[in-house]
C-alpha positions as MATLAB code, in Angstrom:
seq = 'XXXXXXXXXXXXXXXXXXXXXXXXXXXXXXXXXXXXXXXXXXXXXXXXXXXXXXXXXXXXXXXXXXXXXXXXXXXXXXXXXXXXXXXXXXXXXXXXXXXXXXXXXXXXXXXXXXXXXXXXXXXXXXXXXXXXXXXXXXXXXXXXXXXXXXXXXXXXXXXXXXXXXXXXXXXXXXXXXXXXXXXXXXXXXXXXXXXXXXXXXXXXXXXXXXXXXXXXXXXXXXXXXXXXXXXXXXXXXXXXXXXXXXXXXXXXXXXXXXXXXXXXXXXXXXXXXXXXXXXXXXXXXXXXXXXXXXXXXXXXXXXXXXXXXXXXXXXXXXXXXXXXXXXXXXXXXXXXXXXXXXXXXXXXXXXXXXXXXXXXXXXXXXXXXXXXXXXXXXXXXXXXXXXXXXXXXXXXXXXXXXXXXXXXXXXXXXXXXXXXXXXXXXXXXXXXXXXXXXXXXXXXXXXXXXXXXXXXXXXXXXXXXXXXXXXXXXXXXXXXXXXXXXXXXXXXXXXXXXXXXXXXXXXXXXXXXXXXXXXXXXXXXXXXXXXXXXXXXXXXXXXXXXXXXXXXXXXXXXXXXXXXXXXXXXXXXXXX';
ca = [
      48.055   34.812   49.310;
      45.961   34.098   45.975;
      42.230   33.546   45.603;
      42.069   29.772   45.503;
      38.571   30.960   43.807;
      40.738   33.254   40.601;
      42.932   30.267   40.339;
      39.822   27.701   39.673;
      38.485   29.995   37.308;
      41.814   30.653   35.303;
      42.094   26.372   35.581;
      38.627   26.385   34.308;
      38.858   28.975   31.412;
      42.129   26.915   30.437;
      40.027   23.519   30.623;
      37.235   25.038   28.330;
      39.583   25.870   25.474;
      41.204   22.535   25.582;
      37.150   21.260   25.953;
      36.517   23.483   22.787;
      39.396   22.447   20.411;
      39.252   18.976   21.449;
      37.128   15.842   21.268;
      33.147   16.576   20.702;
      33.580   20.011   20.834;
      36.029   19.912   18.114;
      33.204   18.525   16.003;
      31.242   20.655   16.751;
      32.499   23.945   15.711;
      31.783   22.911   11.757;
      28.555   21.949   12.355;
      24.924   24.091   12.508;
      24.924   23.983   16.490;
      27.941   26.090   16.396;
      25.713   29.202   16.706;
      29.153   31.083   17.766;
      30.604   33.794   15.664;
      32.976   31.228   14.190;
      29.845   29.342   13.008;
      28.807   28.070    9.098;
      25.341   27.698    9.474;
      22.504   30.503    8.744;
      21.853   31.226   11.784;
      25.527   32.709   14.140;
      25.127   35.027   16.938;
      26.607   38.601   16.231;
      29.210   38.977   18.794;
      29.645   36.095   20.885;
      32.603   34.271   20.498;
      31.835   31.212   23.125;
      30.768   28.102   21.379;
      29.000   25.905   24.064;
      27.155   28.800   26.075;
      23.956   28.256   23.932;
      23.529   25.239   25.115;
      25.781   24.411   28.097;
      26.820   26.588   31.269;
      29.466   25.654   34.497;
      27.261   27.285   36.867;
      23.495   28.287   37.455;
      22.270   25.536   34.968;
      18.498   25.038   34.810;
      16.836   22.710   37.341;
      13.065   23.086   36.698;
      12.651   19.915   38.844;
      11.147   17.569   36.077;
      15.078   16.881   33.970;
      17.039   14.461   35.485;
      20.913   14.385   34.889;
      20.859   18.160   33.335;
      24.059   18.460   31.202;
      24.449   21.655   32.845;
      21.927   23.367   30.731;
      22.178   26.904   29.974;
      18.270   27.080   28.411;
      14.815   27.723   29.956;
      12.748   24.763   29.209;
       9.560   25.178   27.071;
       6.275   25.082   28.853;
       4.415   23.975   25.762;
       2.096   20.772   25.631;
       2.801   19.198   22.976;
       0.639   17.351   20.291;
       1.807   14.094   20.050;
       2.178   11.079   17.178;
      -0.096    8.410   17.104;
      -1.219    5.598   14.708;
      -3.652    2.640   15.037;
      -0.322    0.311   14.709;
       1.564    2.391   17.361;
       2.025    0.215   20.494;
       4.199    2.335   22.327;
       2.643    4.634   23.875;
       4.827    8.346   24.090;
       3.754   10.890   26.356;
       4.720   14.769   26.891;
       8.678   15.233   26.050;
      11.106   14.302   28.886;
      14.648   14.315   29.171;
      17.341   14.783   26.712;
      14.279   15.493   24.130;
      12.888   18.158   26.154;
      16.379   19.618   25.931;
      15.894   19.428   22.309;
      12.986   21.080   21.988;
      13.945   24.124   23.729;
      15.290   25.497   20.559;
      13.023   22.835   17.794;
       9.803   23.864   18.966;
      10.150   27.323   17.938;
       8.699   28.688   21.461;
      11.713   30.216   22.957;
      14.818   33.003   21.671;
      18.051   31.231   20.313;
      19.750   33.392   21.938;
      17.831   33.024   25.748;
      20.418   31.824   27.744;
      20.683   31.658   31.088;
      23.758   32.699   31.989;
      23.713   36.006   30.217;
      22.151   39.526   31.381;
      20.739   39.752   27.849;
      19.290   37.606   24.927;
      22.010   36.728   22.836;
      21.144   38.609   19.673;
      21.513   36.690   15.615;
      22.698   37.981   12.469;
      19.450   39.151   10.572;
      17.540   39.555   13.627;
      16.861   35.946   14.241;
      14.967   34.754   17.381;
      13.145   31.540   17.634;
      13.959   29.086   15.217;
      12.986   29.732   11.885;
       9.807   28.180   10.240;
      11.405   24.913    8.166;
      12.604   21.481    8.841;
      14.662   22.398   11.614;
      11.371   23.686   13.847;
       9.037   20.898   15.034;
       6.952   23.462   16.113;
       4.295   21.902   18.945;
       2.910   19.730   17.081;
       4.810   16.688   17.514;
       1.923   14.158   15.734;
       3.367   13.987   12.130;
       7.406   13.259   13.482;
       8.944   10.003   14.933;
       7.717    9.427   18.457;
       9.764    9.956   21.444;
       9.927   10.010   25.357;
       9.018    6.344   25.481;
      10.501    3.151   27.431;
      12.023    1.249   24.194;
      11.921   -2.267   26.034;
      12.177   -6.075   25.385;
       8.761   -6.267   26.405;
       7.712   -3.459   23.862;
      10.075   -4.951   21.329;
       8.182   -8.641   21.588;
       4.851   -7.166   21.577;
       5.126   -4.982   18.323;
       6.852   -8.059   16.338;
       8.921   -5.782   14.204;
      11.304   -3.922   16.715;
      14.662   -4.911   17.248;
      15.156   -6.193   21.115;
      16.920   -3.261   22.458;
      19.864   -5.361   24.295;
      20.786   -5.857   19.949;
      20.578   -2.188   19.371;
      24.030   -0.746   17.846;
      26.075    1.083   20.467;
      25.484    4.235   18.168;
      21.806    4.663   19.067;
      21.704    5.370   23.029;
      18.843    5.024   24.863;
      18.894    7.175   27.559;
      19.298    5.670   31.173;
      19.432    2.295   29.357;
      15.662    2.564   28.269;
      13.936    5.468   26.722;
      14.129    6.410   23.461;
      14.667   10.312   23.111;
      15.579   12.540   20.187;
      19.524   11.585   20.814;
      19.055    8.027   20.239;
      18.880    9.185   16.249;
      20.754   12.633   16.758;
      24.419   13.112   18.698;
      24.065   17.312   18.582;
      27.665   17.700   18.485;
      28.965   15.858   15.749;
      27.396   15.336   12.278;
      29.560   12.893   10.212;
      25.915   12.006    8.359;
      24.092   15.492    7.995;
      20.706   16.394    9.906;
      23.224   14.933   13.257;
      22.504   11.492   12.585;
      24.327    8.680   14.796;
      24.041    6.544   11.833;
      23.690    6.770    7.821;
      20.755    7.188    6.913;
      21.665    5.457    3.510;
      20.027    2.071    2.739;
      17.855    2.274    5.677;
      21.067    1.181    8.248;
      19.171    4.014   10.861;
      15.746    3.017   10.456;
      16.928   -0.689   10.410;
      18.718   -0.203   13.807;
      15.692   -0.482   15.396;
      12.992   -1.947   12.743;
      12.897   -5.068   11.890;
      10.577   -5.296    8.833;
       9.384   -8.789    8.004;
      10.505   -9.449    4.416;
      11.826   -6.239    3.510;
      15.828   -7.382    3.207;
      14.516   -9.019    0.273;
      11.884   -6.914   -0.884;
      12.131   -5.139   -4.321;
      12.316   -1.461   -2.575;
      15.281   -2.431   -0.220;
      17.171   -4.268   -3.131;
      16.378   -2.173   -6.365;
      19.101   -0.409   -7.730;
      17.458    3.096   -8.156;
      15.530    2.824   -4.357;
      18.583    0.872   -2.454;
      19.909    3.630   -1.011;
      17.161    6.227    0.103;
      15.617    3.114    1.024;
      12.747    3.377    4.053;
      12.812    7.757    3.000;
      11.502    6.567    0.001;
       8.147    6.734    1.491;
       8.807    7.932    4.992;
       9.710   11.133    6.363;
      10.875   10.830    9.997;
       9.854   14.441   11.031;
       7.411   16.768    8.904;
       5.792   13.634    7.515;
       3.251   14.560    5.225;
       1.131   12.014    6.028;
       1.401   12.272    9.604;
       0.278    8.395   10.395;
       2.576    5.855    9.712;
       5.053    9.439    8.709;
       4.452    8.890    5.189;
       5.519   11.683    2.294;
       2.361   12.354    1.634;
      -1.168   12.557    3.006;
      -2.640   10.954    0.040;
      -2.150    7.413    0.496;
      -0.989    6.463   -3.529;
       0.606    9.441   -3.607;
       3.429    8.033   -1.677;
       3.253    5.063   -4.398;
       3.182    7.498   -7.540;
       4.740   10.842   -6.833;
       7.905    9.901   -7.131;
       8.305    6.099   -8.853;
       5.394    4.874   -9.963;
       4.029    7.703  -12.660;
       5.811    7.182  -15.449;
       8.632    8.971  -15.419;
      10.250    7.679  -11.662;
      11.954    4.624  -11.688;
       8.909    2.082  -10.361;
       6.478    0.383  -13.373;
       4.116    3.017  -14.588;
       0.743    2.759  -12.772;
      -0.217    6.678  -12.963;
      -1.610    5.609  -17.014;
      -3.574    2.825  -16.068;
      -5.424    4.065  -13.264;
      -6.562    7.089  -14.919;
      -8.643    4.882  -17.299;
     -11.848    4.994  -17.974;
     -12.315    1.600  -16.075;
      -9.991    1.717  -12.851;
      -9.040    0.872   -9.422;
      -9.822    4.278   -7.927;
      -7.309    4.800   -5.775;
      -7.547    8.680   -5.618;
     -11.277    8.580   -4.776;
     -10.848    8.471   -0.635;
      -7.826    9.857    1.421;
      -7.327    8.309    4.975;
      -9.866    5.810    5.224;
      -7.750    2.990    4.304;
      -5.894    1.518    7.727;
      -3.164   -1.285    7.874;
      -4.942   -2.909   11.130;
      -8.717   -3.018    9.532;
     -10.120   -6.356    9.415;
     -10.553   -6.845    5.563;
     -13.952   -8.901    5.966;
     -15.513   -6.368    7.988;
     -14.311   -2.862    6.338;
     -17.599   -0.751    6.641;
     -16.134    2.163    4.201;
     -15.912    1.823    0.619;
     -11.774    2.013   -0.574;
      -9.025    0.816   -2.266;
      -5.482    1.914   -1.969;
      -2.468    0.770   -3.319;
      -1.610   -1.586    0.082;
      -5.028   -3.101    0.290;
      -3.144   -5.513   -2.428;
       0.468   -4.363   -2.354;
       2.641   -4.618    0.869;
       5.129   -2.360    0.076;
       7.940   -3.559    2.963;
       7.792   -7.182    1.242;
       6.487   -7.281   -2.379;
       9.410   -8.216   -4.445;
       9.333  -10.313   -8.496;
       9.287  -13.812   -6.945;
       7.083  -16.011   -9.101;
       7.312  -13.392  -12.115;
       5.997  -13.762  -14.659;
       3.029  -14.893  -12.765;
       2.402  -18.283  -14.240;
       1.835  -20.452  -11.031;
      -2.462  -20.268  -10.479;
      -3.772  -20.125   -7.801;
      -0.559  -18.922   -5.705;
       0.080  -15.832   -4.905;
       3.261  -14.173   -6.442;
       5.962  -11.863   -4.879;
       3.921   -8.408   -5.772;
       1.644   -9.200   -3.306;
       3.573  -11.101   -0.311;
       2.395  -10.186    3.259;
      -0.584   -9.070    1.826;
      -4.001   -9.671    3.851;
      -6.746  -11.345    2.754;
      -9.742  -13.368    2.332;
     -10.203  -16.690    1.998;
     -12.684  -18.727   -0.689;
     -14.773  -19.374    2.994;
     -14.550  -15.924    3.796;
     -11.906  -16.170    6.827;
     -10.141  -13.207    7.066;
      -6.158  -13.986    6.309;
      -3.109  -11.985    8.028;
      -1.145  -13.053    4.751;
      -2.573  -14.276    1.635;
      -1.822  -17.695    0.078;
      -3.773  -17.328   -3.341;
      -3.768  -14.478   -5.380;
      -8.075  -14.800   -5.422;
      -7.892  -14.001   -1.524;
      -6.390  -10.700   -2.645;
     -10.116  -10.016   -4.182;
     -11.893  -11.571   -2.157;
     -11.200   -8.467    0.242;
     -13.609   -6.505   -1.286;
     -15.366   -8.817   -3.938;
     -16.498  -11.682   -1.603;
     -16.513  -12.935    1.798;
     -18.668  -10.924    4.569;
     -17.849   -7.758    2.980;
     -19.871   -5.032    3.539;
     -19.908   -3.797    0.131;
     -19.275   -7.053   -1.702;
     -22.756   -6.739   -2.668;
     -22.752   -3.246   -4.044;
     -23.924   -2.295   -7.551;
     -25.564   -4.860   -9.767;
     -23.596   -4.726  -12.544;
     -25.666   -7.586  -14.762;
     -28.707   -8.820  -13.736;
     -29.186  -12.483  -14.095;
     -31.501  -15.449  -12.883;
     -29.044  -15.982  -10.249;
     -28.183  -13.463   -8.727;
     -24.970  -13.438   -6.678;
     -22.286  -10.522   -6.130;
     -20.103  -12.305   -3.556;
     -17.296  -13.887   -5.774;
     -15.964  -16.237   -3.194;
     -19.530  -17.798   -3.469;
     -19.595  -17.738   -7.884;
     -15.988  -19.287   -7.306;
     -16.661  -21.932   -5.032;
     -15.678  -25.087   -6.025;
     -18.963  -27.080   -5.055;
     -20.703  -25.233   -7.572;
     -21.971  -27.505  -10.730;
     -19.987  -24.801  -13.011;
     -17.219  -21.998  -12.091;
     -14.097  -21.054  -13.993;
     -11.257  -22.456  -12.350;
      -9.583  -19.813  -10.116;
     -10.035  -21.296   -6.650;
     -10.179  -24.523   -7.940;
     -10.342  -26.524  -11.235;
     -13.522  -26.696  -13.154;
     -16.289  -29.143  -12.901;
     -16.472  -30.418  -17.004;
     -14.049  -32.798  -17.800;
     -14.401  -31.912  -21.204;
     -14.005  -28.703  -22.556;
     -12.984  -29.404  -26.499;
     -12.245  -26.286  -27.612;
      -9.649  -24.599  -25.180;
      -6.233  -23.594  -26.649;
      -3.074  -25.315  -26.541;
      -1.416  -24.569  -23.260;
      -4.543  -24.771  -21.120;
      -6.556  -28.403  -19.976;
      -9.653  -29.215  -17.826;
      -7.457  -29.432  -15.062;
      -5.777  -25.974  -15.590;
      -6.414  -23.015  -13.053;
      -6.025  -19.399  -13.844;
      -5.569  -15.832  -11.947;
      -8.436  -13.440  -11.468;
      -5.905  -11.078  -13.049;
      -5.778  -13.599  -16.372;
      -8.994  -11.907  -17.537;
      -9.077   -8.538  -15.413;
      -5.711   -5.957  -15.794;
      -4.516   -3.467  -17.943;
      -5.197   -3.707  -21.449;
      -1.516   -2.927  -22.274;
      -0.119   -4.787  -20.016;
       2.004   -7.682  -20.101;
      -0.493  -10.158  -20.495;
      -2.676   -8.309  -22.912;
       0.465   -8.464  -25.132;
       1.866   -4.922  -23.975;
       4.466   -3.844  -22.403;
       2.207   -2.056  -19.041;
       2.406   -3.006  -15.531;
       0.340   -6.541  -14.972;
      -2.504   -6.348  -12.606;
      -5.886   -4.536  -12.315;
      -5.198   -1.324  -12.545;
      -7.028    0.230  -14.775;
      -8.417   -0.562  -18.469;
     -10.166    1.282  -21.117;
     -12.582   -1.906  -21.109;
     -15.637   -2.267  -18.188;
     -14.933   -4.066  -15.267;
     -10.915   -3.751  -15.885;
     -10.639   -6.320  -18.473;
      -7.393   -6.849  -20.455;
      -9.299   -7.568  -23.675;
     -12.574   -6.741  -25.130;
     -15.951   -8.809  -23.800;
     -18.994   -7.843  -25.289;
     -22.115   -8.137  -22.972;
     -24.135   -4.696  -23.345;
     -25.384   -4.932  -26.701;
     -27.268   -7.505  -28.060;
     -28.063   -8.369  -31.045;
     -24.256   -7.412  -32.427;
     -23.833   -7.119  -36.342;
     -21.934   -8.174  -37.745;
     -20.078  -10.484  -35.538;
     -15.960   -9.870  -35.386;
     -13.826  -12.149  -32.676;
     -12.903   -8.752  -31.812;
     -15.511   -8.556  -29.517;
     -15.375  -11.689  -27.547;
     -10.927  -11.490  -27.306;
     -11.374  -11.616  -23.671;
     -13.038  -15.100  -24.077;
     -10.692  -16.149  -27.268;
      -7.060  -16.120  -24.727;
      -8.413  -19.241  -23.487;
     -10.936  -20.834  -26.143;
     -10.067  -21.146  -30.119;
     -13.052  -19.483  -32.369;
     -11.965  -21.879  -34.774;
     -12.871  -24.624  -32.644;
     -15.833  -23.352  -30.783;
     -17.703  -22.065  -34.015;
     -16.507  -25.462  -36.350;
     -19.153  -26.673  -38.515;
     -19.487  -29.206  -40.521;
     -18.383  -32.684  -39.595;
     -15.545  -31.000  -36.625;
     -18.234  -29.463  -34.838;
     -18.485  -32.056  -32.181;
     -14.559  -32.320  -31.576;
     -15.063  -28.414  -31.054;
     -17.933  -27.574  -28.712;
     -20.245  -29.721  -26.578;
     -23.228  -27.401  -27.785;
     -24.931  -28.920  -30.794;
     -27.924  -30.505  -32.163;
     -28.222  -33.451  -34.666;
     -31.107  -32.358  -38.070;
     -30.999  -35.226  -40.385;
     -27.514  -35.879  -41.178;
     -26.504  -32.552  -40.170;
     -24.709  -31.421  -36.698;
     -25.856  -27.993  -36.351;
     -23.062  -26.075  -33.724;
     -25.276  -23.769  -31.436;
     -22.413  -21.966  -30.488;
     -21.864  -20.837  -33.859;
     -25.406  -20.167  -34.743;
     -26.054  -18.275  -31.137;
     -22.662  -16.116  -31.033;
     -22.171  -15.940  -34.823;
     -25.317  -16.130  -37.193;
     -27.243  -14.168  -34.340;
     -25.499  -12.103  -32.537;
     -25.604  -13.198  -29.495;
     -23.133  -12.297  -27.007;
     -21.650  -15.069  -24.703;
     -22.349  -13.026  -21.285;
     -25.974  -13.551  -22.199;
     -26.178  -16.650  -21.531;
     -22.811  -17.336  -20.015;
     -21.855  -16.175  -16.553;
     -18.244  -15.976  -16.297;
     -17.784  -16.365  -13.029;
     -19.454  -18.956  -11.713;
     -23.230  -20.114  -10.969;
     -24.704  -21.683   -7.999;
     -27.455  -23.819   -9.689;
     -26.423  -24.657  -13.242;
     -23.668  -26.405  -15.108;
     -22.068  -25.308  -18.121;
     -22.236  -21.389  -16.648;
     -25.565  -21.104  -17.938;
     -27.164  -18.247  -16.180;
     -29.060  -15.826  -18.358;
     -28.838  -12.385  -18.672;
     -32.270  -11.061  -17.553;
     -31.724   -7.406  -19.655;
     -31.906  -10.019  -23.070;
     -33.860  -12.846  -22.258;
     -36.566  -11.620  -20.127;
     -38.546   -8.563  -20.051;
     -38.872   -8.782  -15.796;
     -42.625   -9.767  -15.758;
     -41.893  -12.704  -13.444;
     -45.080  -13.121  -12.653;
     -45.669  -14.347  -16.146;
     -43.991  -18.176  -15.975;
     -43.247  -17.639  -19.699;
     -41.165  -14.834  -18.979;
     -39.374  -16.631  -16.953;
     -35.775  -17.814  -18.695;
     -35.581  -21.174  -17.740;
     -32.706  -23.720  -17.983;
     -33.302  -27.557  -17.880;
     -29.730  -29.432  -18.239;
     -31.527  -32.655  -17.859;
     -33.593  -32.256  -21.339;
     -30.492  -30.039  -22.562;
     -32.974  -26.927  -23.397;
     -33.441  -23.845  -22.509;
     -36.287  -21.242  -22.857;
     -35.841  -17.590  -23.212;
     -37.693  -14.641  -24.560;
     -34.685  -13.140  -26.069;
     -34.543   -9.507  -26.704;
     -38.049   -9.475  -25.903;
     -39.177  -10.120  -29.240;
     -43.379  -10.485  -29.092;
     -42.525  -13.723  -26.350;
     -40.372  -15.407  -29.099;
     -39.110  -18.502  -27.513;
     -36.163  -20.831  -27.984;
     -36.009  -24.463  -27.295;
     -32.893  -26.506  -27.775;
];
């Protein structure tokens, strides 16, 4: 009589080389995890032949007690603690590796031999002397913080809360979640087949993996996931799922505009340069703090001093809507889903103006709104959203239009009831708007306070006077106009005095004849007590002895005169 026992095994033995040339398996043999002889990969044991003993085993499989539903595992399980991901936006909340990830990890964490199997006497030895996984993209080592999370219920409840997360009854049948809810390592990876590279269950190529379970507001139709040269790598543009340099939010790289510039935005990627600009003298300085900036602060109560490319970019949704940016007040398509501040200093999850952009960090309750005096003047206020606001006897006209209805001498194109962008006087000075060809936007200038176009205001008196030095103020007013004389200077400027027959244009005897810059008496944002803008600059028209009332530059709009001790010249005093 035969051993019922031999004949099972011969059955089995049979069964495992139709398991091995067949189905799965078949795949398997031409990919890395065939660690066999037969294998492709770098890293093939030295004599054994058997494909599915490093992972798999029909008897004496490991049972640790904390793996449910072993696949008749042929590995020790790893007794490491890992360190796990977390962000300030993660709300999810993964724990120490379980199931099919734990699995995993017995070979990706680098703690244990390849070749430790359970079923044989000895450790399975490697070509070249290999033993735990080498040191690359292939070992997640322990620390788990800077790869995609796992070991977490991916639920409808989890899916609502976050907002951006697919509901998981809509997932693809490609990514599995493993007894219908958590989200391991083989919800992304199916170990024996890779159709995609890096075992992927779907192509990685214009996002369709990442968009299996992300739902990004805006970003089918934002400029990354629809240009031409970024279509394709799409989300890995700036993500990297495991390794990320940047280990919150798995970004490239640590260095939050690095991420922007490395690789598109520098000049020589694909992306509008913005490397140049911000490496003027007069920038945005986006390189001054790493990992301070975080996508859930509240931007009217950010304690830290920053600015990084998505304090006023929101790179899932910015896109050219609106270009060329001719539509003031509204905010155009660079900076959709961008949050803000409003002109009352509300904080905004999404702006509406292109103002409440600045307002972030030059108005509302910011706490360093009110940093740095840059000019000193009678009136003395650093919060922009309060020089803008539109009760104000005189502002220029960004969060509303201006208060005088008559303003003679603007150019043709522009009215009193015309609004402009901050970024119509501060950006690049060879950008687009300047007349240049460089990225629009405030990015960096080789003129103070980012300007696109010269504006004197530290030197006073200036000789001799060129319009060179007041261009900034010339894209919206005509020189020719403002400095008229003779019997046009009324139809020109607002700012004259009648001797004899004469009209004698201030303007042009001020700005012109004496050198006089227009930021000393002009503030060109906005003023909380005077019309007209008029708010001196104390450096030229007073010599800070306030407790001397002639000191004191005063403006009366009533009597339409003004007295100042200009340039501090022995008390000399102007009256108009």
């Amino acid at each position: 009589m035969k051993c019922p026992a031999k004949r099972f095994f011969v059955l089995f033995m049979l069964l495992g080389f139709v398991v091995v040339t067949t189905g799965a398996s078949a795949d398997i043999l031409t990919t890395k995890h065939n660690l066999s002889t037969s294998g492709t990969g770098t890293i093939i044991a030295t004599g054994e032949v058997r494909v599915c003993i490093f992972c798999h085993t029909p008897h004496h499989s490991t049972d640790d007690g904390t793996v449910d539903n072993l696949p008749l595992w042929n590995r020790t399980l790893s007794s490491a603690v890992y360190n796990l991901y977390g962000s300030s936006s993660l709300v999810a909340t993964p724990g120490q590796p379980t199931g099919a990830s734990r699995l995993c990890l017995s070979c990706h964490d680098g703690t244990i031999a390849i070749g430790m199997v359970q079923s044989a006497a000895a450790e399975v030895t490697m070509v070249g002397g290999v033993e735990e996984m080498p040191i690359g993209t292939s070992n997640l080592e322990t620390d788990l913080s800077d790869d995609h999370p796992i070991s977490f219920p991916y639920t409808a409840a989890l899916a609502s809360t976050r907002g951006e997360l697919v509901d998981p009854g809509s997932l693809p049948a490609e990514v599995k979640l493993e007894d219908g809810q958590t989200l391991q390592c083989t919800s992304c990876h199916n170990p024996h087949k890779d159709p995609y590279g890096m075992f992927l269950v779907l192509s990685p190529d214009h996002s369709a993996l990442c968009l299996a379970c992300h739902d990004k507001t805006g970003w089918a139709t934002s400029s990354h996931a629809t240009d031409a040269a970024m279509e394709v790598e799409g989300c890995e543009n700036c993500h990297q799922q495991h390794g990320a340099g940047g280990a919150e939010h798995l970004l490239q790289f640590a260095a939050e505009e690095s991420n922007c510039l490395a690789n598109c935005h520098n000049g020589t990627g694909d992306g509008v340069d913005i490397d140049d600009p911000i490496t003027k003298m007069y920038n945005h300085p986006v390189d001054l703090t790493t990992g301070i900036h975080d996508v859930t602060e509240d931007p009217a109560a950010v304690l830290t001093k920053h600015v990084e490319c998505v304090d006023c970019h929101n790179p899932h949704q910015a896109n050219d809507q609106d270009a060329p940016l001719a539509d003031p007040p509204n905010a155009n398509g660079r900076l959709k889903g961008v949050a803000g501040v409003d002109s009352s200093a509300v904080a905004t999850d999404e702006v509406d103006f292109e103002y409440e952009v600045c307002f972030k960090c030059h108005g509302g309750s910011n706490a360093f709104a009110d940093a740095g005096i840059l000019v000193p003047r009678v009136i003395q206020q650093q919060k922009q959203n309060l020089r803008f606001d539109p009760t104000n006897p005189s502002h220029h006209p960004v969060v509303d239009v201006g208060e005088n209805p008559d303003v003679p001498n603007l150019r043709a194109g522009y009215t009193e009831l015309s609004q402009i962008y901050c970024t119509d006087c501060h950006g690049s000075d060879d950008s687009v708007k300047a007349g240049g060809t460089g990225a629009d936007g405030p990015h960096g200038s080789i003129y103070p306070h980012i300007l696109l176009a010269e504006y004197q205001q530290d030197i006073y008196p200036l000789q001799p006077y060129s319009d060179a030095d007041y261009a900034l103020c010339f894209i919206c007013h005509d020189p020719t106009l403002l400095f008229a004389t003779g019997a046009s200077v009324s139809s020109g400027t607002n700012f004259y005095k009648v001797q004899g027959a004469n009209l004698i244009n201030e303007h042009q005897s001020h700005v012109v004849a004496k050198g006089v810059a227009c930021s000393v008496c002009h503030d060109p944002h906005g003023t909380t007590d005077h019309p007209y803008l008029i708010n001196f600059d104390r450096r030229f028209t007073d010599d800070f002895n306030v407790s001397d009332p002639i000191q004191e530059p005063v403006f009366d709009p009533v009597g339409q005169s003004c007295t100042v001790s200009c340039h501090n010249f022995a008390g000399h005093i102007h009256n108009y």
